[in-house]
C-alpha positions as CSV (number, residue, x, y, z in Angstrom):
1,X,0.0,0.0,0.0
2,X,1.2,3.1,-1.4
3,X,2.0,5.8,1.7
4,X,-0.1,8.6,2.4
5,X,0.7,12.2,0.8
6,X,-0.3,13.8,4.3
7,X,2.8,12.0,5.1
8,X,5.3,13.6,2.5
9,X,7.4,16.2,2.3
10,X,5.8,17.6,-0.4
11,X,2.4,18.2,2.1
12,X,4.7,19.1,5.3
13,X,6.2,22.1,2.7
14,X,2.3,23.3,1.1
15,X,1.4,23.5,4.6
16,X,4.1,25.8,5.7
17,X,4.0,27.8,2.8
18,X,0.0,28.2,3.4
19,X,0.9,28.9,7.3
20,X,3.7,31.6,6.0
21,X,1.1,33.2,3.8
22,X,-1.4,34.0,6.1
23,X,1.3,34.7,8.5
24,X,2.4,37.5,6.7
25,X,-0.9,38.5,6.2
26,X,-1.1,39.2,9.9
27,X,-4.2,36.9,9.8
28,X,-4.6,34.4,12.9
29,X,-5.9,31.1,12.6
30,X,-9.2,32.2,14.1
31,X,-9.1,35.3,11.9
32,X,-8.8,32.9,8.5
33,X,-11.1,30.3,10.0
34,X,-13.6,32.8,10.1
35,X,-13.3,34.4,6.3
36,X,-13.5,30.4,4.9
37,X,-16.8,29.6,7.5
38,X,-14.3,27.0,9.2
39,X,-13.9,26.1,12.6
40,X,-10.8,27.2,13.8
41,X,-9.6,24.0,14.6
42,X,-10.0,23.1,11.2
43,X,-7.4,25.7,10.2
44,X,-4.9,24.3,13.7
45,X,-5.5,20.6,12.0
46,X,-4.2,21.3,9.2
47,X,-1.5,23.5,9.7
48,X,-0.4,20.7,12.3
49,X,-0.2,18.4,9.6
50,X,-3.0,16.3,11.3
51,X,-5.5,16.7,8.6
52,X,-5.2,16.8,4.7
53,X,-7.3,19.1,2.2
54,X,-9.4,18.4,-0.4
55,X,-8.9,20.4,-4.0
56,X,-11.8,22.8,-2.9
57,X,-10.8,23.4,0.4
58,X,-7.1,23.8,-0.7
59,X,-8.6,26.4,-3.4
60,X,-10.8,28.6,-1.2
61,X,-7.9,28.8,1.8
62,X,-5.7,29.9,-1.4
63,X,-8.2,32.3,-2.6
64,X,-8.6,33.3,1.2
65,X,-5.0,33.8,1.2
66,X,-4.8,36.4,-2.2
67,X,-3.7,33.6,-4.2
68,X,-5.2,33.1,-7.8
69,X,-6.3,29.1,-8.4
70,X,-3.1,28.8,-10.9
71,X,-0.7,30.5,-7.8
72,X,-1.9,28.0,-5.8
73,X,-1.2,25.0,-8.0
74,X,2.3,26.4,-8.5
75,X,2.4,26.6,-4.8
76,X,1.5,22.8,-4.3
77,X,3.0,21.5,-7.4
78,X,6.9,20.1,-7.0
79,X,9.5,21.7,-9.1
80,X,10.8,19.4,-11.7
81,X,13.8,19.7,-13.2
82,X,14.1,19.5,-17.2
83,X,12.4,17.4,-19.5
């Protein structure tokens, strides 16, 4: 059985990235939780790495966040070297 992807490094960095973006936004948890209709635990969960997102949920806390739907797929997406 394949491993999970809330397991990889490739989620551990989306998260931080999505917890550095509304960090700089001087948002709090609660404040973000509140503009996507979430509880706020929602928001710890998965900033903890305890809980993964679905593609709309991942979209709306990017929109949340100022980022346009291909910014966040650029955001999630690994970088991959040449062809």
């Amino acid at each position: 059985m394949a491993a999970k992807t809330i397991y990889s490094a490739a989620h551990r960095k989306l998260v931080a990235r999505l917890r550095t973006l509304r960090e700089d936004a001087g948002l709090s948890q609660s404040d973000l939780a509140k503009v996507l209709g979430w509880p706020q635990q929602r928001l710890s969960a998965v900033e903890a790495g305890a809980r993964r997102l679905d593609v709309i949920e991942f979209l709306s806390l990017a929109e949340a966040l100022g980022l346009a739907p291909e910014e966040a797929i650029l955001l999630a997406a690994p970088r991959r070297r040449g062809p």
